[in-house]
N, CA, C and O of each residue as an XYZ file, in Angstrom:
792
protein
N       7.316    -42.589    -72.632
C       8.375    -41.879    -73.336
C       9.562    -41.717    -72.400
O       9.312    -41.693    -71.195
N      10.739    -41.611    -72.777
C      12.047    -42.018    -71.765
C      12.280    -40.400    -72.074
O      12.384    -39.829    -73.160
N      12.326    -39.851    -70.664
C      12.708    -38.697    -70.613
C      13.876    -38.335    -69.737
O      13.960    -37.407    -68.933
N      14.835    -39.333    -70.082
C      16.624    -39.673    -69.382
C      17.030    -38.279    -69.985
O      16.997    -37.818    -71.126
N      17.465    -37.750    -68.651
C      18.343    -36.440    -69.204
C      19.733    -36.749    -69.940
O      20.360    -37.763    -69.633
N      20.283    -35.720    -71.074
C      21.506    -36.273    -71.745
C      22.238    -34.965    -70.742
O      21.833    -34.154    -69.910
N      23.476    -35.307    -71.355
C      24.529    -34.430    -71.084
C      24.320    -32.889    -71.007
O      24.683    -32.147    -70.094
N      23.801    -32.630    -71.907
C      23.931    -31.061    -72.559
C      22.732    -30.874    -71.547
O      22.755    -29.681    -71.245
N      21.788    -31.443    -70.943
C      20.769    -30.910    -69.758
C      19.587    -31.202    -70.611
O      18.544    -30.923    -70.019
N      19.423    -31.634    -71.713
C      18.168    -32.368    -72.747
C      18.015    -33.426    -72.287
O      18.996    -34.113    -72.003
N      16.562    -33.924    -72.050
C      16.020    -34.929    -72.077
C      15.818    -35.512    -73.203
O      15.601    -34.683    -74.087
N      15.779    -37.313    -73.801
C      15.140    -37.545    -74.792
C      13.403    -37.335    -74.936
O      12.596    -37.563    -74.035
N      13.159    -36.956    -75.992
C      11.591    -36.940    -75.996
C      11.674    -34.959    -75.281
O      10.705    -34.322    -74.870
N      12.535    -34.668    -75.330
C      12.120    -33.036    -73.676
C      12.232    -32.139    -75.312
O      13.051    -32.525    -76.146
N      11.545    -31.250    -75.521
C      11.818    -30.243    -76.966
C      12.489    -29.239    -76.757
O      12.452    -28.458    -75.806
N      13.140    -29.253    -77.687
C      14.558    -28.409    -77.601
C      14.316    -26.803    -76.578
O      13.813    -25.837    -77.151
N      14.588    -26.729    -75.592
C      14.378    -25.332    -75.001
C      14.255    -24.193    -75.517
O      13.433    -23.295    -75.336
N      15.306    -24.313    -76.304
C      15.652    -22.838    -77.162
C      14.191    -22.329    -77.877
O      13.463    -21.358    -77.670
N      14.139    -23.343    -78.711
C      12.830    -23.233    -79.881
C      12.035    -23.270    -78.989
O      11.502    -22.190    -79.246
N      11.343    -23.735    -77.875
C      10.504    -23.171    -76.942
C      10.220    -21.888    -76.790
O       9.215    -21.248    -77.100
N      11.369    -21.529    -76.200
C      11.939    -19.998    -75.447
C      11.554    -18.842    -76.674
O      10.834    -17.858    -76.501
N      12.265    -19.257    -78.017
C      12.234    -18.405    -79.458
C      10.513    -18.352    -79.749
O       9.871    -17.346    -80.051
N      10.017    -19.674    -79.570
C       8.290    -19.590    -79.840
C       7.498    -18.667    -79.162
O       6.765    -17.753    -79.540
N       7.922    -19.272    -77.686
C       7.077    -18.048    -76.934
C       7.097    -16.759    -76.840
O       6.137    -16.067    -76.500
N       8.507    -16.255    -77.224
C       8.816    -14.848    -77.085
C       7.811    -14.182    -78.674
O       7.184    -13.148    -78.906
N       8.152    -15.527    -79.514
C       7.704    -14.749    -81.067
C       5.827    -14.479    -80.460
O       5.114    -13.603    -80.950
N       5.373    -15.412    -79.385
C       4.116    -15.598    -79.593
C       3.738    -13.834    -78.963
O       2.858    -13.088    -79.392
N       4.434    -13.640    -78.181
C       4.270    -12.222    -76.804
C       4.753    -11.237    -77.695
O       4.236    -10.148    -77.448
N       5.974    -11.194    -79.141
C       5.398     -9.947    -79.844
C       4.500     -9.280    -79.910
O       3.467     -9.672    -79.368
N       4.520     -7.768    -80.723
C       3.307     -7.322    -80.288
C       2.792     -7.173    -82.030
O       3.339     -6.456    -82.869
N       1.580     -8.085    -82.248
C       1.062     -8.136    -83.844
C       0.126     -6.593    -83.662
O      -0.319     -6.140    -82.607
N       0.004     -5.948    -85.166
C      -1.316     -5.252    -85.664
C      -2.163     -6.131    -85.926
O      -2.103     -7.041    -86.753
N      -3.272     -5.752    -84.934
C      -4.882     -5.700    -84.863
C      -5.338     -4.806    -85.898
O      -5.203     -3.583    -85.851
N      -5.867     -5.430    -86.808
C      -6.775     -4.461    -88.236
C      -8.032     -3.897    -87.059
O      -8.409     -2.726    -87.078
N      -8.468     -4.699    -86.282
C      -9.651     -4.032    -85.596
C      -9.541     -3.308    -84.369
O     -10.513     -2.684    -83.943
N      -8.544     -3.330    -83.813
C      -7.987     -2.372    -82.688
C      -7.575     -0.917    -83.271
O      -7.782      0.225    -82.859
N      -6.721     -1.586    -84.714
C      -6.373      0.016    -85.555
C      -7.295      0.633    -85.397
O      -7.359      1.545    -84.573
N      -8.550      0.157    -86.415
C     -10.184      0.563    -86.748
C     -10.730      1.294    -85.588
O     -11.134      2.455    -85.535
N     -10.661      0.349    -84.623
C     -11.155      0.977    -83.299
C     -10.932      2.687    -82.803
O     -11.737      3.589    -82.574
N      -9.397      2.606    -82.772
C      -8.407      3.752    -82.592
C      -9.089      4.836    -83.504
O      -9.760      5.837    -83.250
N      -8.561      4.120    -84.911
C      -9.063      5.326    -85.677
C     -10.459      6.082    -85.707
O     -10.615      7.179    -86.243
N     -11.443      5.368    -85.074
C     -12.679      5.478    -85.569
C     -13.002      6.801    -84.234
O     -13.480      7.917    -84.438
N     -12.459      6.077    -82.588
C     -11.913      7.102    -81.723
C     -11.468      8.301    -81.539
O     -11.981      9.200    -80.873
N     -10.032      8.308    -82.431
C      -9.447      9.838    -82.531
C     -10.439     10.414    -83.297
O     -10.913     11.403    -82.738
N     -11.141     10.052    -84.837
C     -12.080     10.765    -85.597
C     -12.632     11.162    -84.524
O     -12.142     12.190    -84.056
N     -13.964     10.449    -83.653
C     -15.054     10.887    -83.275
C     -14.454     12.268    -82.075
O     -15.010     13.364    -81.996
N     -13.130     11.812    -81.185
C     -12.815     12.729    -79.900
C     -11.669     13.852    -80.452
O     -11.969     15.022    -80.212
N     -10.981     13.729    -80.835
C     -10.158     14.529    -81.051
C     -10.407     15.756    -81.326
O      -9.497     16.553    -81.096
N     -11.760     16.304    -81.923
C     -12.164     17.694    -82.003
C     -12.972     18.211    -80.863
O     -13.150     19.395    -80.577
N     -13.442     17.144    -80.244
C     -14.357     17.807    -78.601
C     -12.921     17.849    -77.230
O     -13.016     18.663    -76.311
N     -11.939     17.064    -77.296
C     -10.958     17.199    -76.413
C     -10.174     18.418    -76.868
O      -9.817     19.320    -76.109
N      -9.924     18.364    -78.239
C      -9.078     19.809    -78.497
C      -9.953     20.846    -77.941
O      -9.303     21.621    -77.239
N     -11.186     21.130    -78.008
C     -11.777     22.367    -77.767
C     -11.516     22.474    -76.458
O     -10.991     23.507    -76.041
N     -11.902     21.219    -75.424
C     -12.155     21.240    -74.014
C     -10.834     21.980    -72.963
O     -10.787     22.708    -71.972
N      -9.745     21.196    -73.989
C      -8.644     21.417    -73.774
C      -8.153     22.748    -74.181
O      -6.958     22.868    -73.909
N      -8.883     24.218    -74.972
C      -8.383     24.992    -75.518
C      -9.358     25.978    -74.073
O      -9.313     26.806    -73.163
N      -9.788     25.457    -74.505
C     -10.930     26.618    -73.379
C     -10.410     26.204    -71.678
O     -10.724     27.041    -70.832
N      -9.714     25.075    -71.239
C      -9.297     25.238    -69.800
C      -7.526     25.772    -70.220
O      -6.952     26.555    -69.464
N      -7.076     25.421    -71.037
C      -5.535     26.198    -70.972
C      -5.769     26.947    -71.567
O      -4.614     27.132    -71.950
N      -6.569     28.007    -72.317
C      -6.738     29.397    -72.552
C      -5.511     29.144    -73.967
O      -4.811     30.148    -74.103
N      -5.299     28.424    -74.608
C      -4.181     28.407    -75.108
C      -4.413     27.380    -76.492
O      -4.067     26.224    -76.247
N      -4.815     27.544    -77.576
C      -5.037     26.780    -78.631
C      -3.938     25.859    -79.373
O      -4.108     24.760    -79.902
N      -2.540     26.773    -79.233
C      -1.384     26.164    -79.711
C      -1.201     24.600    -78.608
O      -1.101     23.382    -78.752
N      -1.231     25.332    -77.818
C      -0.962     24.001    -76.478
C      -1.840     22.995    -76.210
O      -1.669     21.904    -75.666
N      -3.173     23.721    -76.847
C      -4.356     22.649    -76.881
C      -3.762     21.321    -78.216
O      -3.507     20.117    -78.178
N      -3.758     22.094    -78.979
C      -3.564     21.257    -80.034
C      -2.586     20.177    -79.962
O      -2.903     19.007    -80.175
N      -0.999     20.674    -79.564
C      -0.010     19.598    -78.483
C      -0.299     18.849    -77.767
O       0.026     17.670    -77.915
N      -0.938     19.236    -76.850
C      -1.656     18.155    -76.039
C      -2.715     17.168    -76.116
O      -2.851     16.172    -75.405
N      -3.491     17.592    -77.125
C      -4.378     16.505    -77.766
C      -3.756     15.568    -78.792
O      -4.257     14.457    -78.963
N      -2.836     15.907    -79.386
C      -2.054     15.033    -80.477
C      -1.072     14.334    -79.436
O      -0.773     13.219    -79.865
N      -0.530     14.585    -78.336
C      -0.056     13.689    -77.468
C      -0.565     12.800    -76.819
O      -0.308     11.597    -76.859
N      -1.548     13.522    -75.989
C      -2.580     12.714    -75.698
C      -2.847     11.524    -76.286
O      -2.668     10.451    -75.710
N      -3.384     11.664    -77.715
C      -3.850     10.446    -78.644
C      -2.724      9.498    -78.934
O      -2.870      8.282    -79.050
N      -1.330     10.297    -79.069
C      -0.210      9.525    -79.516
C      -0.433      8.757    -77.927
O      -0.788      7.605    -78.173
N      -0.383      8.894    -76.927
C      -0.185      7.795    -75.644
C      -1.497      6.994    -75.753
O      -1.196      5.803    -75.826
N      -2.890      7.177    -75.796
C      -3.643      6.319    -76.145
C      -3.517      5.677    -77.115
O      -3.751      4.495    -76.863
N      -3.238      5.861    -78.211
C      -2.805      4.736    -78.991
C      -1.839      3.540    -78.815
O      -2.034      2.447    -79.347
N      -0.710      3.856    -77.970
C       0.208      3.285    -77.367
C      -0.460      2.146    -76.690
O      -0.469      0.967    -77.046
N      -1.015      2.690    -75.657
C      -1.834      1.620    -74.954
C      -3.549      1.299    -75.441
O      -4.363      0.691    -74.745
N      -3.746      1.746    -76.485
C      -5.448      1.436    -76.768
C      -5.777     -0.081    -76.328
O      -6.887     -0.284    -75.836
N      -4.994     -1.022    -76.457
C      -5.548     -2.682    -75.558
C      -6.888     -1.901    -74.517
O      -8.109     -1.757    -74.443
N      -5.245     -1.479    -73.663
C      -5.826     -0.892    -72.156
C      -7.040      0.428    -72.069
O      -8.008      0.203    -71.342
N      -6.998      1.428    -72.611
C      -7.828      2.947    -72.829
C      -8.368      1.989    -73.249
O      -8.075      1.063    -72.494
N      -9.198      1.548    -74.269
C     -10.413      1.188    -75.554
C     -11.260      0.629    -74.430
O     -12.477      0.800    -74.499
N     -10.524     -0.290    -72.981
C     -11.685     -1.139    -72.282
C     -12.114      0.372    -70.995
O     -13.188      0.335    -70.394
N     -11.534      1.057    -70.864
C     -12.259      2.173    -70.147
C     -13.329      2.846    -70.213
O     -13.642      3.343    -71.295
N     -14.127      3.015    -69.090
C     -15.442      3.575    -68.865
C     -15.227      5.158    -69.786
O     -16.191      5.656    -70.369
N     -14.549      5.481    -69.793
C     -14.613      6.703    -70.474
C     -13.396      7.345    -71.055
O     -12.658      8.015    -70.332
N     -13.119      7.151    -72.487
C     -11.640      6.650    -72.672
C     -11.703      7.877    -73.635
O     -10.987      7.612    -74.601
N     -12.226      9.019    -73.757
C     -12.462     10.345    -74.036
C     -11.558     11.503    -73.022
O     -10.859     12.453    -73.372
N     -11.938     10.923    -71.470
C     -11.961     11.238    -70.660
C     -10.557     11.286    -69.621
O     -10.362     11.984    -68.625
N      -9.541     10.096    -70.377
C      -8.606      9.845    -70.200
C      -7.828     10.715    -70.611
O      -7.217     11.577    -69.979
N      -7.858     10.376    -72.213
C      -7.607     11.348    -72.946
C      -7.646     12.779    -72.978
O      -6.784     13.318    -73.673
N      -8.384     13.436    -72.432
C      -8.088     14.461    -71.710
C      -7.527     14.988    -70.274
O      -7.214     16.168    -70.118
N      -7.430     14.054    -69.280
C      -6.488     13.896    -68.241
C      -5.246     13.790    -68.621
O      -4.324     14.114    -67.872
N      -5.050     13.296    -69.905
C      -3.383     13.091    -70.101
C      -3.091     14.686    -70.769
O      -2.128     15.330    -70.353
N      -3.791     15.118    -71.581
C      -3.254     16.065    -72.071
C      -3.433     17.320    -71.491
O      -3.275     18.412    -72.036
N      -3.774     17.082    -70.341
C      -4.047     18.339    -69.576
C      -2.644     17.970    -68.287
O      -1.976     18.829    -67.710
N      -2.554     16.846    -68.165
C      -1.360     16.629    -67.042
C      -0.114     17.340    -68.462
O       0.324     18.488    -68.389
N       0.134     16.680    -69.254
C       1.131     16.783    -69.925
C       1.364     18.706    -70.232
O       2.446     19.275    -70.083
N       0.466     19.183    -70.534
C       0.369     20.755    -70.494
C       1.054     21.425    -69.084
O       2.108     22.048    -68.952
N       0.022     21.042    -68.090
C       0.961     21.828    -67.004
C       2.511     21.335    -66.701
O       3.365     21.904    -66.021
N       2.594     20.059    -67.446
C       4.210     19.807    -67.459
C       4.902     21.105    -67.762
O       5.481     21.977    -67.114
N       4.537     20.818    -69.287
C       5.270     21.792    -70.011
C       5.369     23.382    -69.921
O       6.289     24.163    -70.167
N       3.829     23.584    -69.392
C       4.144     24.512    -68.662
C       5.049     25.066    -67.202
O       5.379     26.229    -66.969
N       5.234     24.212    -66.599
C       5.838     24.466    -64.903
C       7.498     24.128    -65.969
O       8.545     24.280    -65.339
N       7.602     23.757    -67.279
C       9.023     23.479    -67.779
C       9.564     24.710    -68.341
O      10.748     25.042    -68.385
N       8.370     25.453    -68.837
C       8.610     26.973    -69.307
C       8.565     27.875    -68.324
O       8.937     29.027    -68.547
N       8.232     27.598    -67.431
C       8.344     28.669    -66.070
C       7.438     30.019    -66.842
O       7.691     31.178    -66.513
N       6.765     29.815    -67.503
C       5.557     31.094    -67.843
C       4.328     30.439    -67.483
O       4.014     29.258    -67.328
N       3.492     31.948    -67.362
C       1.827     31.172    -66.957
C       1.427     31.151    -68.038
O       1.915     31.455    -69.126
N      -0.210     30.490    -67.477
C      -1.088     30.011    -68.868
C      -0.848     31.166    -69.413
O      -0.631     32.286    -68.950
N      -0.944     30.574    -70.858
C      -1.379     31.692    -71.970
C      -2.584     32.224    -72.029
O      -3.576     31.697    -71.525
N      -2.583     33.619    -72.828
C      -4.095     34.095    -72.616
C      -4.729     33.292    -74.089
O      -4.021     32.649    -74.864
N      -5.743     33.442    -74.192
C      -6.328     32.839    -75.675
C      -6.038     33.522    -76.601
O      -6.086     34.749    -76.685
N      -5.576     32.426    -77.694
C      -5.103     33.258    -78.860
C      -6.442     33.517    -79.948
O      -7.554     33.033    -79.740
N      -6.095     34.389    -81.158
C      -7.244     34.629    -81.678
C      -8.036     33.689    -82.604
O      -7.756     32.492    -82.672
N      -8.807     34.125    -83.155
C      -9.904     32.604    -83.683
C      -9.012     32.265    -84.854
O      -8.605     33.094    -85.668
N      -8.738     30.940    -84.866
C      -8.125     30.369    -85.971
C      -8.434     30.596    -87.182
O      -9.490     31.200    -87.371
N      -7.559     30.155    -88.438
C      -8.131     29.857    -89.503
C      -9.025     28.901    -89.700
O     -10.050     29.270    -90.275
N      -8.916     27.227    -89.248
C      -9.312     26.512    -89.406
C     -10.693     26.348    -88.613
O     -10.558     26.499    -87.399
N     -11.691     26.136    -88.949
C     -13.035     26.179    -88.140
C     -12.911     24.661    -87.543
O     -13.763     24.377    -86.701
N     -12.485     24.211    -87.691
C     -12.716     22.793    -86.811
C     -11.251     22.913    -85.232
O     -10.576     21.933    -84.918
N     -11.141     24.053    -84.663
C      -9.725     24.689    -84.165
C     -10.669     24.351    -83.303
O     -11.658     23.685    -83.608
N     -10.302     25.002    -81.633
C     -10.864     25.319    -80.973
C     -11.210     27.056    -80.925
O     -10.485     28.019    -81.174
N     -12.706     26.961    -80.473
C     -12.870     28.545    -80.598
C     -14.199     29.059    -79.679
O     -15.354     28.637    -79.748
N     -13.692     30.028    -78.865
C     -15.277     30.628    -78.060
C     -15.477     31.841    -79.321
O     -14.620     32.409    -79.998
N     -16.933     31.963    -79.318
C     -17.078     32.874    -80.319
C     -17.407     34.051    -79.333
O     -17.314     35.141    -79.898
N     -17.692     34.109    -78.282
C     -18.249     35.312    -77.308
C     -16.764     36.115    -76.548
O     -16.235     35.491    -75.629
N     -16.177     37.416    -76.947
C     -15.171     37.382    -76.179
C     -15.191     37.819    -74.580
O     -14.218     37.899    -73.830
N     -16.417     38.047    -74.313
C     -16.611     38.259    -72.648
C     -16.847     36.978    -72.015
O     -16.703     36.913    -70.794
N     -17.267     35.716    -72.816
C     -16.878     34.500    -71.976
C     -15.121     34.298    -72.219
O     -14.402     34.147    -71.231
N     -14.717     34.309    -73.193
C     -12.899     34.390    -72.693
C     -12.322     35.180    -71.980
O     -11.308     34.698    -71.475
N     -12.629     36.675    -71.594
C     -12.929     37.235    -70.848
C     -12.887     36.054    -68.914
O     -12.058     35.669    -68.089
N     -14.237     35.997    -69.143
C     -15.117     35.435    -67.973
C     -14.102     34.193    -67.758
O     -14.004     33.948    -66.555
N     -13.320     33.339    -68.563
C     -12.849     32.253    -67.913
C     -11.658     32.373    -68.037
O     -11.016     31.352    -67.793
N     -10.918     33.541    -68.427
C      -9.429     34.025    -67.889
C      -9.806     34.344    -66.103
O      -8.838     34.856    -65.540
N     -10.417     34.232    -65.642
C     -11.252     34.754    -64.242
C     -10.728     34.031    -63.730
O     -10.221     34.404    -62.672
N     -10.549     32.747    -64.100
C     -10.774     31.176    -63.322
C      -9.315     31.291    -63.638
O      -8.705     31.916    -64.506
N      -8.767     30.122    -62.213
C      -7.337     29.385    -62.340
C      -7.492     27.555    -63.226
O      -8.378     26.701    -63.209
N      -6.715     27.607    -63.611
C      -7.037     26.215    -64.353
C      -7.666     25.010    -63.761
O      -8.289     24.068    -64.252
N      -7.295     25.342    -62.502
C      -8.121     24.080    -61.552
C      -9.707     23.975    -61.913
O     -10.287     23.082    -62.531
N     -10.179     25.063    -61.384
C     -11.520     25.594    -61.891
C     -12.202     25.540    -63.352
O     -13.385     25.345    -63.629
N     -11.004     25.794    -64.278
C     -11.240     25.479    -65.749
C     -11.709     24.486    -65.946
O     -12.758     24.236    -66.539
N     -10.830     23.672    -65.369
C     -11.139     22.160    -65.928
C     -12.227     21.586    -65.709
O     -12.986     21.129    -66.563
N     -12.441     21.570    -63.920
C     -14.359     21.511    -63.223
C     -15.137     22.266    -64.378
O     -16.154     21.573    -64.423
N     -15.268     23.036    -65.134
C     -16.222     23.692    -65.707
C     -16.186     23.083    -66.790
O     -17.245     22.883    -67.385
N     -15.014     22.655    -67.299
C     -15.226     21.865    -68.441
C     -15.557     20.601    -68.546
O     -16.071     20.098    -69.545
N     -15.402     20.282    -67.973
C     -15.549     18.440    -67.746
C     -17.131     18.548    -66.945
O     -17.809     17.582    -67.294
N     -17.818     19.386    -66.056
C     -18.876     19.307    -65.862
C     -19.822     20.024    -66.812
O     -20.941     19.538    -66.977
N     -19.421     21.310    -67.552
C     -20.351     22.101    -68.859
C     -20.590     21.598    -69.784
O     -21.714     21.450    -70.262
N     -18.886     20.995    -70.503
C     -18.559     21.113    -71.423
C     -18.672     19.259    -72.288
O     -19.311     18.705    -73.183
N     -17.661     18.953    -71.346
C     -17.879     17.404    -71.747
C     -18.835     16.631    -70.922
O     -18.755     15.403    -70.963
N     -19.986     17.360    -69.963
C     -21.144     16.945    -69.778
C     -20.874     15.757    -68.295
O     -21.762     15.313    -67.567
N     -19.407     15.486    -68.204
C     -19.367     14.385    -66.968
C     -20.085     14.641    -65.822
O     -20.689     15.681    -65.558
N     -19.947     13.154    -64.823
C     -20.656     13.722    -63.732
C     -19.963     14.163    -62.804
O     -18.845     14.642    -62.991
N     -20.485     14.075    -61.748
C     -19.481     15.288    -60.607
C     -18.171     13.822    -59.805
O     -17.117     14.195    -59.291
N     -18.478     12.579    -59.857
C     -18.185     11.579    -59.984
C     -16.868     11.293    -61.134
O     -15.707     10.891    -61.068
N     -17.418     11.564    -61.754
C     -16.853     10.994    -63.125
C     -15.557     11.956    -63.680
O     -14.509     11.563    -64.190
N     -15.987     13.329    -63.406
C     -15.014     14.669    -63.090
C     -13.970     14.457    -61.811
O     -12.827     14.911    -61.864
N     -14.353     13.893    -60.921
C     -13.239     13.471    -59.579
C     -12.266     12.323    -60.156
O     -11.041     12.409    -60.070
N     -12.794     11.476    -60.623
C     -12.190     10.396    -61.402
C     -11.482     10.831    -62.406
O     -10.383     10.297    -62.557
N     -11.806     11.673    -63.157
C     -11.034     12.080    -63.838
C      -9.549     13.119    -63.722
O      -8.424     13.134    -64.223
N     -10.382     13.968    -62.694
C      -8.779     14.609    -62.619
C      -8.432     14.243    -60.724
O      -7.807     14.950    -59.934
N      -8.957     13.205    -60.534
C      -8.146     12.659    -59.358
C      -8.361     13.717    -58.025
O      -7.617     13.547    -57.059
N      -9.145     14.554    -57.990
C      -9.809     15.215    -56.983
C     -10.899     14.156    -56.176
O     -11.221     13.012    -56.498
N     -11.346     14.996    -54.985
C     -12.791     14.407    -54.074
C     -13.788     15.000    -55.017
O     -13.682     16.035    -55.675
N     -15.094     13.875    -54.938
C     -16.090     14.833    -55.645
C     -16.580     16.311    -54.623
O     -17.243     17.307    -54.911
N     -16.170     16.048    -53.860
C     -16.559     17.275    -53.112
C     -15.908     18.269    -53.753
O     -16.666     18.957    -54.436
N     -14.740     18.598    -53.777
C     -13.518     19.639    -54.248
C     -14.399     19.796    -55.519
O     -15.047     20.837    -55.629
N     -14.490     18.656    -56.680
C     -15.721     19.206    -57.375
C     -16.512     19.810    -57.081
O     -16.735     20.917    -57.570
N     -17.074     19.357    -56.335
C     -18.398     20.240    -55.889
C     -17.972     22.421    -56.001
O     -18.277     23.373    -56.718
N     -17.218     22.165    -54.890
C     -16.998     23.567    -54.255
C     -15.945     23.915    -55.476
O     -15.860     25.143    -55.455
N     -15.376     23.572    -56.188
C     -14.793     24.400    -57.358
C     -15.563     24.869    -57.800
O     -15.711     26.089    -57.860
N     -16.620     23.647    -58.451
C     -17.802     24.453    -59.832
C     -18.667     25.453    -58.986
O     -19.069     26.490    -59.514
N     -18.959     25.151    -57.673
C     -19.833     26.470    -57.530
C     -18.779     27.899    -57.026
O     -19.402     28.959    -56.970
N     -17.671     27.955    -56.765
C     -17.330     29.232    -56.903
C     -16.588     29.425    -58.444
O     -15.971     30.489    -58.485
N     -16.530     28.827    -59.404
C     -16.288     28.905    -60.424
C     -17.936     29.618    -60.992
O     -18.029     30.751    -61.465
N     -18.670     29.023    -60.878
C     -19.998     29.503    -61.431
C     -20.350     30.699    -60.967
O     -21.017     31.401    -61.727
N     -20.011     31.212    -59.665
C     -19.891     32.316    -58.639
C     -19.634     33.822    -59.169
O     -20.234     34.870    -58.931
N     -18.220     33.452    -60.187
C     -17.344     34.104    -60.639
C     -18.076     34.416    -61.762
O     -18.259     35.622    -61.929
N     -18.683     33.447    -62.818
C     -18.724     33.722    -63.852
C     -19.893     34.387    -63.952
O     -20.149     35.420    -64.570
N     -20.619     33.657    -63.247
C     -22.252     34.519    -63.421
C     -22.250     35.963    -63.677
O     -22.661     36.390    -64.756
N     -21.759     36.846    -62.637
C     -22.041     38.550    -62.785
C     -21.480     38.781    -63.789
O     -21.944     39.811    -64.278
N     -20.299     38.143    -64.686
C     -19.593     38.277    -65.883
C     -20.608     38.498    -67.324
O     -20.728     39.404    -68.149
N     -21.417     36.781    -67.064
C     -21.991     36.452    -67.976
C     -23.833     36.519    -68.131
O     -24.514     35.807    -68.869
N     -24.314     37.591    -67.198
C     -25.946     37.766    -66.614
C     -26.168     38.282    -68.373
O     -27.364     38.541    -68.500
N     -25.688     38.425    -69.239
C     -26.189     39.485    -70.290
C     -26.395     38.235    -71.389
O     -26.938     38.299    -72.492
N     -25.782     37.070    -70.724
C     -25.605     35.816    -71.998
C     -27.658     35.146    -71.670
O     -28.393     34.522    -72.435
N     -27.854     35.538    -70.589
C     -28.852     34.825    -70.118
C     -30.774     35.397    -71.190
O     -31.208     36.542    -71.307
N     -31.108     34.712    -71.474
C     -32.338     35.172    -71.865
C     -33.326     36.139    -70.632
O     -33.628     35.840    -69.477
N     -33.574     37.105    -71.270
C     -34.370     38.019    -70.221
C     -35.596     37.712    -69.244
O     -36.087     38.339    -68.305
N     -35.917     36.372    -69.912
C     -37.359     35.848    -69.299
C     -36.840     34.826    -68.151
O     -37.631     34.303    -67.366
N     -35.567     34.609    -68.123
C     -34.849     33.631    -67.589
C     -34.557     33.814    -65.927
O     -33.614     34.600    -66.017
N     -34.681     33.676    -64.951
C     -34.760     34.070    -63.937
C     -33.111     33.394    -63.021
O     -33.052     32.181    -63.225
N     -32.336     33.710    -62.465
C     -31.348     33.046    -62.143
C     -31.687     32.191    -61.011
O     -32.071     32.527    -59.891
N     -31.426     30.730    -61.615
C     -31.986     29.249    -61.098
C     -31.704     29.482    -59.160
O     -32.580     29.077    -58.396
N     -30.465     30.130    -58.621
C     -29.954     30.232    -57.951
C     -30.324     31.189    -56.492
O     -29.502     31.267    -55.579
């Protein structure tokens, strides 16, 4: 094939650049995935009510919980390609909406809120005991979060460092003076036959 350059910088037989350039860009759009949607959706269903709670009980704050979990999800969705292939994409999801909170908080120049009262909606976030809201107004949010991500959303002490970007050690020594704190709070939550493990 004679691929003699012409004038204009075309070769004969060479395909038109442009329509190249126009193809590839159309190809790197970004299409809807029916099964990435699915994916997403099937996601926010299953997390969105265990991160709102997790998230209500370390910012003491249900309104802000709720913000931050609907943000949260709005940025995972953004990138779900990327979150959906993560070891724990629950987990993310609550790192973002807990970074994004103390944003907004250090933007309001007020501290955490105290907990507001039990919602209307039962699927809200809600402690039903008020001496554990009580007991974890005790804690600074740092500590919140160790308790939640190790109590609450069950992670490991590993998996909790990874998540909010601490040493697992700092894990370590949060949750046990977090547990420290709460215990003499909460000895009355304990069954009487129950002996303290500790």
């Amino acid at each position: 094939m004679n691929s003699r350059r012409e004038p204009n910088g075309r070769g004969r037989g060479v395909p038109d650049m442009d329509f190249a350039i126009d193809r590839a860009e159309r190809e790197l759009e970004p299409t809807i995935d029916t099964i990435t949607v699915a994916s997403f959706d099937d996601f926010y269903l299953r997390h969105r009510g265990p991160v709102g709670r997790a998230l209500a009980i370390t910012l003491r704050d249900d309104d802000l919980a709720r913000d931050a979990v609907d943000e949260a999800m709005a940025r995972a969705y953004q990138r779900w390609a990327h979150v959906s292939r993560l070891e724990n994409p629950g987990g993310w999801v609550y790192r973002v909406g807990l970074n994004w909170s103390r944003s907004v908080l250090r933007r309001l120049r007020r501290p955490t809120p105290i907990w507001i009262a039990e919602p209307a909606d039962t699927s809200d976030p809600v402690v039903q005991d008020p001496t554990i809201d009580r007991a974890l107004d005790a804690l600074g949010v740092d500590q919140r979060a160790v308790v939640v991500c190790r109590l609450l959303l069950g992670l490991s002490e590993a998996q909790t460092a990874e998540l909010l970007r601490i040493r697992p050690g700092t894990v370590k020594s949060r949750l046990a003076r977090a547990l420290d704190r709460l215990h003499p709070m909460l000895t009355h939550l304990q069954p009487p036959h129950e002996e303290d493990p500790r």
